[in-house]
DOKOL-30372 format. One line per field, with one value per atom (N, C-alpha, C, O, CB): residue in three letters; chain; atom name; x, y, z. Coordinates in Angstrom, 3 decimals, always signed. Glycine has a CB too. Layout:
% residues N
type	c(ALA;...)
mol	c(A;...)
atom	c(CA;...)
x	c(X;...)
y	c(Y;...)
z	c(Z;...)
***
This chain:
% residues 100
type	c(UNK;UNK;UNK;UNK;UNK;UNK;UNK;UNK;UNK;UNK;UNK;UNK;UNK;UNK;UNK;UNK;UNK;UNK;UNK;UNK;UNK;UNK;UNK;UNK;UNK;UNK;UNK;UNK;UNK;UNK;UNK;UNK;UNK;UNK;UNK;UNK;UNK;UNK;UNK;UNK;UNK;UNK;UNK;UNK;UNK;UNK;UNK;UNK;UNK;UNK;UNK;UNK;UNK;UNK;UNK;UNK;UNK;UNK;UNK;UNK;UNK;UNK;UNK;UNK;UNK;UNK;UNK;UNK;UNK;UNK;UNK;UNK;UNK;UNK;UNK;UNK;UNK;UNK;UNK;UNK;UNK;UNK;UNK;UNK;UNK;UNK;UNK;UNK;UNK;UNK;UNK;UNK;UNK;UNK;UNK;UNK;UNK;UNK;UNK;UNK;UNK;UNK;UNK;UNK;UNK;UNK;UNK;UNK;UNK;UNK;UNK;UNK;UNK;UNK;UNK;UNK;UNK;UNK;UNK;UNK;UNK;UNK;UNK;UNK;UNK;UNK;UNK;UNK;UNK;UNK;UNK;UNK;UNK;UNK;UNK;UNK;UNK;UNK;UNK;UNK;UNK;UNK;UNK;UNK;UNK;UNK;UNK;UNK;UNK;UNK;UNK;UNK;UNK;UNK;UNK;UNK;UNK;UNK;UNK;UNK;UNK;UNK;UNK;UNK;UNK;UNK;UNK;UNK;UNK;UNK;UNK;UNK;UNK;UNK;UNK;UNK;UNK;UNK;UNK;UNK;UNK;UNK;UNK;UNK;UNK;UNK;UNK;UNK;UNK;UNK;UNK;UNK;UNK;UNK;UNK;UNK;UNK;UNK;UNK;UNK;UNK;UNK;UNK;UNK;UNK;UNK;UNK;UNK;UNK;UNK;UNK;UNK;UNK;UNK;UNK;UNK;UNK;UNK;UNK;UNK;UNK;UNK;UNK;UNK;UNK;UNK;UNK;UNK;UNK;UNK;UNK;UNK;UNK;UNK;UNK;UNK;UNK;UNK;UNK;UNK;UNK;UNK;UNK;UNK;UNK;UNK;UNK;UNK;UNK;UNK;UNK;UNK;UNK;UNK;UNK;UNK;UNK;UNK;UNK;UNK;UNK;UNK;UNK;UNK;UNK;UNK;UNK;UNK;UNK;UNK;UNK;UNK;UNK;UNK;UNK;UNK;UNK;UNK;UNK;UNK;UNK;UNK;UNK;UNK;UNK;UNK;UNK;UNK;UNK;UNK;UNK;UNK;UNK;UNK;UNK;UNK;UNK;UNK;UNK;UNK;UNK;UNK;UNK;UNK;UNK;UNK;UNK;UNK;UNK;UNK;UNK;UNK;UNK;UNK;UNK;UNK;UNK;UNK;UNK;UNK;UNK;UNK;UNK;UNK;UNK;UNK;UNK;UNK;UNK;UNK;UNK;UNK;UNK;UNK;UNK;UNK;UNK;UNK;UNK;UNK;UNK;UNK;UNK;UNK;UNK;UNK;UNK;UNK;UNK;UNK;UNK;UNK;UNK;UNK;UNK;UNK;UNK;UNK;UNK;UNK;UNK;UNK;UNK;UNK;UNK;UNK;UNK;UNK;UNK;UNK;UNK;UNK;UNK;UNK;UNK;UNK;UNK;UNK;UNK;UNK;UNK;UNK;UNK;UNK;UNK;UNK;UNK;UNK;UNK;UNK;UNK;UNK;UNK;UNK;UNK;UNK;UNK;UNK;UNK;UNK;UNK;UNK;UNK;UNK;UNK;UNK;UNK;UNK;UNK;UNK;UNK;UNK;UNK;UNK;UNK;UNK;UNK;UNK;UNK;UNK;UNK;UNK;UNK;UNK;UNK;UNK;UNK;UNK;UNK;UNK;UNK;UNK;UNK;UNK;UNK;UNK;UNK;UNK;UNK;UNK;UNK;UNK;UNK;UNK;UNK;UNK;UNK;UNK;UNK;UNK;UNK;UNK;UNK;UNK;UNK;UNK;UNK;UNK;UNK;UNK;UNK;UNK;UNK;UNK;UNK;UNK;UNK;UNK;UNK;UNK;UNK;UNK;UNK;UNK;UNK;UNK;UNK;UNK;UNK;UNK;UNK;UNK;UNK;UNK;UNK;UNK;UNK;UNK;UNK;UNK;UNK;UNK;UNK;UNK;UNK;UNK;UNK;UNK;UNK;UNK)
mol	c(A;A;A;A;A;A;A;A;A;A;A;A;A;A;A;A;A;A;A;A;A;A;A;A;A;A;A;A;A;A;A;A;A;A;A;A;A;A;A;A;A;A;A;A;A;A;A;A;A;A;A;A;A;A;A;A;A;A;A;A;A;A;A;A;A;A;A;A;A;A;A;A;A;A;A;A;A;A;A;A;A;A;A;A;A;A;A;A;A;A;A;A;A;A;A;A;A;A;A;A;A;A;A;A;A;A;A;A;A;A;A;A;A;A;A;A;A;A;A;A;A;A;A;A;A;A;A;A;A;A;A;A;A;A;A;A;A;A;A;A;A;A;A;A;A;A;A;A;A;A;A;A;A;A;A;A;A;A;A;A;A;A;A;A;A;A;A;A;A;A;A;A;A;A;A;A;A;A;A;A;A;A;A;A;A;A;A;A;A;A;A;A;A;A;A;A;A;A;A;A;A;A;A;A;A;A;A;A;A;A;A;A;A;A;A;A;A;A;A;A;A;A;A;A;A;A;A;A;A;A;A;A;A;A;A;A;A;A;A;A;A;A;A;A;A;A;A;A;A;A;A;A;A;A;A;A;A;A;A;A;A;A;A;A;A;A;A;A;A;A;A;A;A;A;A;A;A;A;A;A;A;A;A;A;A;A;A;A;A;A;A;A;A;A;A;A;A;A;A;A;A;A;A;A;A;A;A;A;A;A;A;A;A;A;A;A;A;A;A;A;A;A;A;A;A;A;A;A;A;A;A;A;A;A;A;A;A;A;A;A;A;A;A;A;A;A;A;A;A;A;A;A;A;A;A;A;A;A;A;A;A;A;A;A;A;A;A;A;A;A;A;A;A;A;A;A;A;A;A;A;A;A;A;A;A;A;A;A;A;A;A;A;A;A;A;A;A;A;A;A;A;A;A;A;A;A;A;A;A;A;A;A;A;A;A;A;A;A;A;A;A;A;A;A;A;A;A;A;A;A;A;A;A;A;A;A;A;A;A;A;A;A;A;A;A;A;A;A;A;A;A;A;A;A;A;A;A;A;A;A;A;A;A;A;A;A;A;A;A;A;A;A;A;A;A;A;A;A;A;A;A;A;A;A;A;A;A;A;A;A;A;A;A;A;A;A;A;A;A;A)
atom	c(N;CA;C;O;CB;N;CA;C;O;CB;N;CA;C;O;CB;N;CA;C;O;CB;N;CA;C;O;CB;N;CA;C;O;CB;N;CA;C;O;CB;N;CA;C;O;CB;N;CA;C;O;CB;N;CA;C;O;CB;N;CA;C;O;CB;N;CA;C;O;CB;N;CA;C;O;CB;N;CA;C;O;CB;N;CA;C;O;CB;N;CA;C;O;CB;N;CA;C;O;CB;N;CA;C;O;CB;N;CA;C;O;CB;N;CA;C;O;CB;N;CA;C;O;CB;N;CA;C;O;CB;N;CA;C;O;CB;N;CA;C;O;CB;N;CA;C;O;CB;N;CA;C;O;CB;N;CA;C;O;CB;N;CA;C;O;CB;N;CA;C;O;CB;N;CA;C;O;CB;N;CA;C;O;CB;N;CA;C;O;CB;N;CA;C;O;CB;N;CA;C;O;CB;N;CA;C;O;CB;N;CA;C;O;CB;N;CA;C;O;CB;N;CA;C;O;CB;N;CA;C;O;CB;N;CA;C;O;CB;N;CA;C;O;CB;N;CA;C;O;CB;N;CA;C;O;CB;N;CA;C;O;CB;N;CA;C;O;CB;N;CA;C;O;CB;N;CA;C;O;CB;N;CA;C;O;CB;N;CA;C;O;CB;N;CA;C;O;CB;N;CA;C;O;CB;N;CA;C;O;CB;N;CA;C;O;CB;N;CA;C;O;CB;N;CA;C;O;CB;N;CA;C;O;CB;N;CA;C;O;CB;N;CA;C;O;CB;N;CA;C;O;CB;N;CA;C;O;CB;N;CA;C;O;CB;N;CA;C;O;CB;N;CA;C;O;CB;N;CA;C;O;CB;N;CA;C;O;CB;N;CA;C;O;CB;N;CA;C;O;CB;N;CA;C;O;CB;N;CA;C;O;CB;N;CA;C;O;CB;N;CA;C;O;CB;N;CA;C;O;CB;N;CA;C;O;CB;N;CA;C;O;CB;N;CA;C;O;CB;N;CA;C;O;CB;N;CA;C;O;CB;N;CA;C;O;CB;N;CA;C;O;CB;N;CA;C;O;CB;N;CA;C;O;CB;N;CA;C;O;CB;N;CA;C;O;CB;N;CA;C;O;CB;N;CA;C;O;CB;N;CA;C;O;CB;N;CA;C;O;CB;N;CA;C;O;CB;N;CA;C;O;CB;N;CA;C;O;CB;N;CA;C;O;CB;N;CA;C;O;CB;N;CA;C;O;CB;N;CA;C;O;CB;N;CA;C;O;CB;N;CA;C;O;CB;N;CA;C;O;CB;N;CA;C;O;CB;N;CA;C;O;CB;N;CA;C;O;CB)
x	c(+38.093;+39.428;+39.330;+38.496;+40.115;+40.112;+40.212;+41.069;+42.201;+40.208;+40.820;+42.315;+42.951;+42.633;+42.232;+44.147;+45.014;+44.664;+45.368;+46.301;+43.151;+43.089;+41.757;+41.072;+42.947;+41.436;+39.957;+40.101;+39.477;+39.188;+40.715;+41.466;+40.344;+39.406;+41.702;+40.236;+39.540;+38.989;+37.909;+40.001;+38.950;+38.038;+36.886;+35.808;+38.736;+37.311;+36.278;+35.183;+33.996;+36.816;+35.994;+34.851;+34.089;+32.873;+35.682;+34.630;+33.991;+32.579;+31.440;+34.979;+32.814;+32.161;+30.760;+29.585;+33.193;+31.283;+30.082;+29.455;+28.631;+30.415;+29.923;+29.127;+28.620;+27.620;+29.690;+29.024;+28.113;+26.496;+25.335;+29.254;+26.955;+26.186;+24.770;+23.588;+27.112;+25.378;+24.562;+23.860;+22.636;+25.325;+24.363;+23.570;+22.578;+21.473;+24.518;+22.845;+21.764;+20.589;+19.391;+22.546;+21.051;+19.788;+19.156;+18.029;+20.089;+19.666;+19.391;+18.179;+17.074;+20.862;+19.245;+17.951;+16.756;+15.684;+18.566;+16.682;+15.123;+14.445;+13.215;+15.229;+14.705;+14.463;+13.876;+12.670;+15.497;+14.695;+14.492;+13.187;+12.285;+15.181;+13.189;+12.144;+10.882;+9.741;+12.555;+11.150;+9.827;+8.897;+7.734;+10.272;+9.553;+9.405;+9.120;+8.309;+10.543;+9.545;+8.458;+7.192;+6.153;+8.990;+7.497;+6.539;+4.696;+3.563;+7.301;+5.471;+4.100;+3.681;+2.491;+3.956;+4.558;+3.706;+3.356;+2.582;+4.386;+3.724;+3.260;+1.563;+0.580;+4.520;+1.774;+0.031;-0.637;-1.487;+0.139;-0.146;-0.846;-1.215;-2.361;-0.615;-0.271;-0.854;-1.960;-2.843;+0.802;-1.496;-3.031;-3.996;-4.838;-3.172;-4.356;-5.738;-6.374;-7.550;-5.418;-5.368;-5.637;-6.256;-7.215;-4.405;-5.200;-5.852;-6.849;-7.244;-4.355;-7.322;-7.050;-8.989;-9.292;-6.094;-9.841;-11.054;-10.781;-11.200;-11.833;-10.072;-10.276;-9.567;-9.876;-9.721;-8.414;-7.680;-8.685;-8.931;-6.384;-9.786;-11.105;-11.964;-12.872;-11.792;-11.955;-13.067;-13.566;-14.648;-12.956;-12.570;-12.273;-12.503;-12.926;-11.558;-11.906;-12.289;-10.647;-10.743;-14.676;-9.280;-8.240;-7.805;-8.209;-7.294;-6.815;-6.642;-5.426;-4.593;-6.546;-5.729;-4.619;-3.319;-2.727;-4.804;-2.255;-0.940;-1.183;-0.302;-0.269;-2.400;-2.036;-2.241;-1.695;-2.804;-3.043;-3.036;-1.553;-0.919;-4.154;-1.000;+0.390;+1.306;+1.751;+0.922;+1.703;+1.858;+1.930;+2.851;+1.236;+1.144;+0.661;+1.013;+1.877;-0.396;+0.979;+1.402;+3.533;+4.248;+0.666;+3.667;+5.229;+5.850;+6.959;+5.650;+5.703;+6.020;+5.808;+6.747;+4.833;+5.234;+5.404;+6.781;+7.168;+4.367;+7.289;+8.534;+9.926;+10.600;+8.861;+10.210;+11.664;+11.217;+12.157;+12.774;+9.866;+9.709;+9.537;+9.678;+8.257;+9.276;+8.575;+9.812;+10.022;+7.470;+10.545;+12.128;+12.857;+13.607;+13.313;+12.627;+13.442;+13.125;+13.965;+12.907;+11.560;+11.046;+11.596;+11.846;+9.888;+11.814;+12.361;+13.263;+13.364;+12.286;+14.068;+15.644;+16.512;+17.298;+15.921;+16.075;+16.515;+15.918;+16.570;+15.811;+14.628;+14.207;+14.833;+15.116;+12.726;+15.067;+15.793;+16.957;+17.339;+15.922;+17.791;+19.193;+19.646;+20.825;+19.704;+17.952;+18.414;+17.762;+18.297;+17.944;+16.680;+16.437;+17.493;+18.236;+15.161;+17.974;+19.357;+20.221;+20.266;+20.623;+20.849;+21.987;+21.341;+22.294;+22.506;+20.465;+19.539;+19.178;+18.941;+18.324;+19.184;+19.083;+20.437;+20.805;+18.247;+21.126;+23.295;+23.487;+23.489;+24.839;+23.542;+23.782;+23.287;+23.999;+23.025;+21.853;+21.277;+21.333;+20.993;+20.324;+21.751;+22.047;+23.619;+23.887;+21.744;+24.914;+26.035;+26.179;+27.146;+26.963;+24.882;+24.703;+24.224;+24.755;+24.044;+23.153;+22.770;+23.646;+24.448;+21.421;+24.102;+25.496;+26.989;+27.977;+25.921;+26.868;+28.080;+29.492;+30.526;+28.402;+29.265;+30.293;+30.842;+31.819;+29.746;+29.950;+30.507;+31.060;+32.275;+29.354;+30.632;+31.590;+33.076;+33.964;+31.071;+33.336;+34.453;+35.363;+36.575;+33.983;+34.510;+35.224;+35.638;+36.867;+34.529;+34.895;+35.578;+36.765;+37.852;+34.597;+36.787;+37.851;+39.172;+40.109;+37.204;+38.870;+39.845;+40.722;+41.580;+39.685;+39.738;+40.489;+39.616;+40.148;+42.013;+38.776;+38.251;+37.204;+36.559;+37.817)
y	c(+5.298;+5.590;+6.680;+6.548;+4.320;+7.737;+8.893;+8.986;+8.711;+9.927;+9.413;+9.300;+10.189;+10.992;+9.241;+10.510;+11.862;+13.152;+14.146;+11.789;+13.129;+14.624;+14.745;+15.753;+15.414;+14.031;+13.973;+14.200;+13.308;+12.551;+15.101;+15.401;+14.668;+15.454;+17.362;+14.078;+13.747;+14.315;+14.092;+13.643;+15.361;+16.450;+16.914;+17.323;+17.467;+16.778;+17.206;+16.209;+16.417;+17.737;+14.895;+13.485;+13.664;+13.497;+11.737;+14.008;+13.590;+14.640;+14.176;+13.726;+15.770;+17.030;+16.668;+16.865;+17.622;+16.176;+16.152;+14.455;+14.148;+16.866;+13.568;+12.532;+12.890;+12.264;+11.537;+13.897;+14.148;+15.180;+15.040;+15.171;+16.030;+16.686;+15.815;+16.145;+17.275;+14.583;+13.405;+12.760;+12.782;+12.409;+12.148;+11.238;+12.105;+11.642;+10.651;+13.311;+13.974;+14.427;+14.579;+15.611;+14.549;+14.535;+13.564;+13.725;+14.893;+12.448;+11.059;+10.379;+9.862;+10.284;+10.763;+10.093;+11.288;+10.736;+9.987;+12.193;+12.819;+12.678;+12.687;+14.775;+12.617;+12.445;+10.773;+10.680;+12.954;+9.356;+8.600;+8.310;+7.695;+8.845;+9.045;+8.803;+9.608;+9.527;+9.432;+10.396;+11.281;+10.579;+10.911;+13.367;+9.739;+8.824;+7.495;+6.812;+8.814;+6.925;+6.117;+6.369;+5.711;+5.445;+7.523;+8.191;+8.277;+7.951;+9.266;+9.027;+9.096;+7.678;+7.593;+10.503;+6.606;+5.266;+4.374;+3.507;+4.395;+4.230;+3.761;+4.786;+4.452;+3.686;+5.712;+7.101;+6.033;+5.226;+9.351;+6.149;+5.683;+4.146;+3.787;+6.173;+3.331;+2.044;+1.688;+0.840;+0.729;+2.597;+2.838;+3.210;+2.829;+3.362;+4.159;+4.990;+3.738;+3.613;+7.294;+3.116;+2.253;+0.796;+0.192;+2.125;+0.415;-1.078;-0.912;-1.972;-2.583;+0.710;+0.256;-0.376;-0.924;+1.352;-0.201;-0.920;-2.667;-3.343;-0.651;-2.967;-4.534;-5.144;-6.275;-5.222;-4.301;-4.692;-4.445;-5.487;-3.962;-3.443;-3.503;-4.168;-4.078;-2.630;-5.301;-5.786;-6.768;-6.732;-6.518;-7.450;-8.068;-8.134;-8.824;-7.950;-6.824;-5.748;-6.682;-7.554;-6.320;-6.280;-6.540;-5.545;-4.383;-6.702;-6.188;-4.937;-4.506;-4.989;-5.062;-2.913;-1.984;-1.964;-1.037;-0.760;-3.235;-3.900;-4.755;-4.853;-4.924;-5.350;-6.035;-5.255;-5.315;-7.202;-4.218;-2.971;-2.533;-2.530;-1.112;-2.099;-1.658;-2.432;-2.096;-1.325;-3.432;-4.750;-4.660;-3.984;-5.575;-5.186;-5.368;-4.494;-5.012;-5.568;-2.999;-1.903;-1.563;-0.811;-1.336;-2.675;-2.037;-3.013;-3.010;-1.699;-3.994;-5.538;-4.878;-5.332;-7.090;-4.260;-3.399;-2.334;-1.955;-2.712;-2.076;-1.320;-1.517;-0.737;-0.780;-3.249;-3.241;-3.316;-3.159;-4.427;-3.542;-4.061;-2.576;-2.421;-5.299;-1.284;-0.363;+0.650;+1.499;-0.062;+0.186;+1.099;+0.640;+1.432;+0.658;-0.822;-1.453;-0.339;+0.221;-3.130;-0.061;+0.485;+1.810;+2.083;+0.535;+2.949;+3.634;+3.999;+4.973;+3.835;+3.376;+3.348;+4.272;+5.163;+2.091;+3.715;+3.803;+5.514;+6.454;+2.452;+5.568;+7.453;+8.445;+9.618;+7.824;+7.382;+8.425;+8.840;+9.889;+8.056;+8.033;+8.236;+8.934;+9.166;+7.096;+9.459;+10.463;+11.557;+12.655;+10.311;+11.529;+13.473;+13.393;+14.328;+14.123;+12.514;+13.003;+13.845;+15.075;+11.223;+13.142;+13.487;+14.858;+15.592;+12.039;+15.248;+15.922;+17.360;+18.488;+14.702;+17.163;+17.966;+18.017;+19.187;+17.547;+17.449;+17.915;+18.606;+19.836;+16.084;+18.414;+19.274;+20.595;+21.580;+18.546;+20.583;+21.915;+22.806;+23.981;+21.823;+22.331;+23.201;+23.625;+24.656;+22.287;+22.901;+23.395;+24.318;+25.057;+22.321;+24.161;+24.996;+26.499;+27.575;+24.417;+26.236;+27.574;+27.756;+28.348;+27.851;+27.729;+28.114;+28.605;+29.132;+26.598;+28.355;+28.668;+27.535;+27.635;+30.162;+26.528;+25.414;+24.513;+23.769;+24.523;+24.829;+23.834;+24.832;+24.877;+22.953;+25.687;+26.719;+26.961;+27.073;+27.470;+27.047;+27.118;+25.776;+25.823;+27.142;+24.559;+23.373;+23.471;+23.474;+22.180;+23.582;+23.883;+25.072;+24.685;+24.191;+25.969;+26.883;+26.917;+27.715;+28.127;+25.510;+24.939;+23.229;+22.525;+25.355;+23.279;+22.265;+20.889;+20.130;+21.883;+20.551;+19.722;+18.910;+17.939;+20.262)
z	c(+3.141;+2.660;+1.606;+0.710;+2.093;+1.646;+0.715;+0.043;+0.440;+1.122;-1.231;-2.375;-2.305;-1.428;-3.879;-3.159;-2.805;-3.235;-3.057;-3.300;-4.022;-3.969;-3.016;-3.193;-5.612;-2.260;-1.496;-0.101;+0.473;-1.626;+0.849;+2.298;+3.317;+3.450;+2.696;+3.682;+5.222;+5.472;+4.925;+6.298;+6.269;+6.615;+5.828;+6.258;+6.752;+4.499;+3.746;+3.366;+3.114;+2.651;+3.392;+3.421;+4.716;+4.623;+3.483;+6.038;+7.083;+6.870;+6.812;+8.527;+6.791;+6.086;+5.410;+5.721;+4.885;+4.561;+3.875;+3.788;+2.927;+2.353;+4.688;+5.470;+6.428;+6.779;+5.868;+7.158;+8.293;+7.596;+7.980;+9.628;+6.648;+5.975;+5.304;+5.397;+5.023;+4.601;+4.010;+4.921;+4.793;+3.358;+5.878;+7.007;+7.558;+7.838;+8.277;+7.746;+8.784;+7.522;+7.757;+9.887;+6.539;+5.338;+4.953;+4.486;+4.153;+5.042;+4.786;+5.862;+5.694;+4.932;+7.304;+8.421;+8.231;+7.980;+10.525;+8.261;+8.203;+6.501;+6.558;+8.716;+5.791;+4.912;+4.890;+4.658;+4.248;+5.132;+5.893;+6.413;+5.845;+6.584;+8.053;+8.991;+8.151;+8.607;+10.645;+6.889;+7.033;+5.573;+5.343;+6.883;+4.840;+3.983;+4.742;+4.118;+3.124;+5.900;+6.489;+7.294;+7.266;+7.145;+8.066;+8.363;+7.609;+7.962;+8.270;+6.226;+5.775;+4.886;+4.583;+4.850;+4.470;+4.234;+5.326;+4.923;+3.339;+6.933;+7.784;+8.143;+8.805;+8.814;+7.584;+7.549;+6.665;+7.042;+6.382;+5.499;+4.998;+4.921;+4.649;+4.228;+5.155;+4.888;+6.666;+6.790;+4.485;+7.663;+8.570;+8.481;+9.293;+9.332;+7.428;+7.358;+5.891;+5.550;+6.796;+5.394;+4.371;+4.730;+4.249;+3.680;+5.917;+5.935;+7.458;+7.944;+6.052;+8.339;+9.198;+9.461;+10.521;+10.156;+8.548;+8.639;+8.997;+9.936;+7.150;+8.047;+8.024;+9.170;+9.542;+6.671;+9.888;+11.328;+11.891;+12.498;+11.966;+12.196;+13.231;+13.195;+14.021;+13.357;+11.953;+11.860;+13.343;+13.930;+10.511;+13.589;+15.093;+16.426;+17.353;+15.321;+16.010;+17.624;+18.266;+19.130;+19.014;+17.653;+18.366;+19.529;+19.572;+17.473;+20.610;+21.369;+20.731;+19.964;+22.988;+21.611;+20.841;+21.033;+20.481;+20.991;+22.086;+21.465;+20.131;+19.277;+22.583;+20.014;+18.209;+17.547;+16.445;+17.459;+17.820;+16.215;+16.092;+15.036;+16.445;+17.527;+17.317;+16.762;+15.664;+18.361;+17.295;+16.214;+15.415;+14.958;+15.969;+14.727;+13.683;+13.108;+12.401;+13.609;+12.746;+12.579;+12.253;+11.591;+13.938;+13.214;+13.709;+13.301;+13.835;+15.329;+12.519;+12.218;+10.701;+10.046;+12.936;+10.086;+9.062;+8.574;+7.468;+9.330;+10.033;+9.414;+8.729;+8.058;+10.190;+9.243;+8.390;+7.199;+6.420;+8.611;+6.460;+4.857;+4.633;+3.420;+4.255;+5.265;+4.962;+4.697;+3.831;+6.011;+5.833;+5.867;+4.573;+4.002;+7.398;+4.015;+2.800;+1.764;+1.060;+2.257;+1.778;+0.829;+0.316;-0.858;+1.139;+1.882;+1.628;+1.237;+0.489;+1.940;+1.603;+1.357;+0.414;+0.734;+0.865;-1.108;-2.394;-2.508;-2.960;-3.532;-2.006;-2.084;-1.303;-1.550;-1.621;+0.185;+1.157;+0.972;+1.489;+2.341;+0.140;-0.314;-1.535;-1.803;-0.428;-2.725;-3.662;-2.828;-2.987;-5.321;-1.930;-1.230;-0.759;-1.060;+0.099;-0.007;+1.211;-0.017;+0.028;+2.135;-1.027;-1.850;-2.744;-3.006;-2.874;-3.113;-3.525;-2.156;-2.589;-3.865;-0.902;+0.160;+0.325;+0.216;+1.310;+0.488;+0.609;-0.742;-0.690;+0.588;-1.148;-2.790;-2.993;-3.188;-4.046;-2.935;-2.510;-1.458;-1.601;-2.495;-0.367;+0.895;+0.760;+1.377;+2.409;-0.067;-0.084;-1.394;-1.573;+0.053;-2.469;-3.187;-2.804;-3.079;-3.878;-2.145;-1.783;-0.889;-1.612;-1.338;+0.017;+0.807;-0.153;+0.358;+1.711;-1.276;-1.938;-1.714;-2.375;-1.377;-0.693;-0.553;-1.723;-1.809;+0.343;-2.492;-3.850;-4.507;-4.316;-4.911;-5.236;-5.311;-4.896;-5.742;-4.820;-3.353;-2.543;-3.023;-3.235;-0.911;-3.150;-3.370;-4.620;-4.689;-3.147;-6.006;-6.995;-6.753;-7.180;-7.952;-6.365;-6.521;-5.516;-5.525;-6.472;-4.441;-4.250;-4.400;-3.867;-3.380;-5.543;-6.462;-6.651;-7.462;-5.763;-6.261;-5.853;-6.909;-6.514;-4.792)
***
């Protein structure tokens, strides 16, 4: 819901702007702690000799706690990558000087 000086378009705008900074920012912040917590734990998973659906497993049963983790970081680069890309674009600018 948008208030009366906040037009629609311009929310949809710059949610679509946020989300798409958010998910790569996101995937690239789980990305590199699922790197790392593999090259970290991945001696003591071999100690066994498991096959390689339980390494994956094991591995992937790691991501909703890993995605929790991210979360809170992916959501200041996202806001931090939208800000700076409508900065260097001059869009905030445009928005201040049309009232905003």
């Amino acid at each position: 819901m948008t208030g009366p000086g906040f037009p629609r378009r311009m929310m949809q705008y710059l949610l679509g702007a946020f989300v798409r900074n958010f998910a790569l920012a996101l995937a690239g912040i789980v990305m590199i702690i699922l790197l790392a917590a593999v090259f970290d734990e991945f001696n003591k998973v071999m100690r066994n000799h498991p096959p390689a659906w339980a390494i994956f497993a094991y591995f992937a049963l790691k991501l909703p706690f890993t995605t929790a983790q991210a979360l809170p970081m992916a959501v200041l680069m996202g806001t931090l990558l939208t800000l700076a890309g409508m900065n260097r674009s001059q869009e905030l600018n445009a928005m201040r000087g049309g009232g905003m």
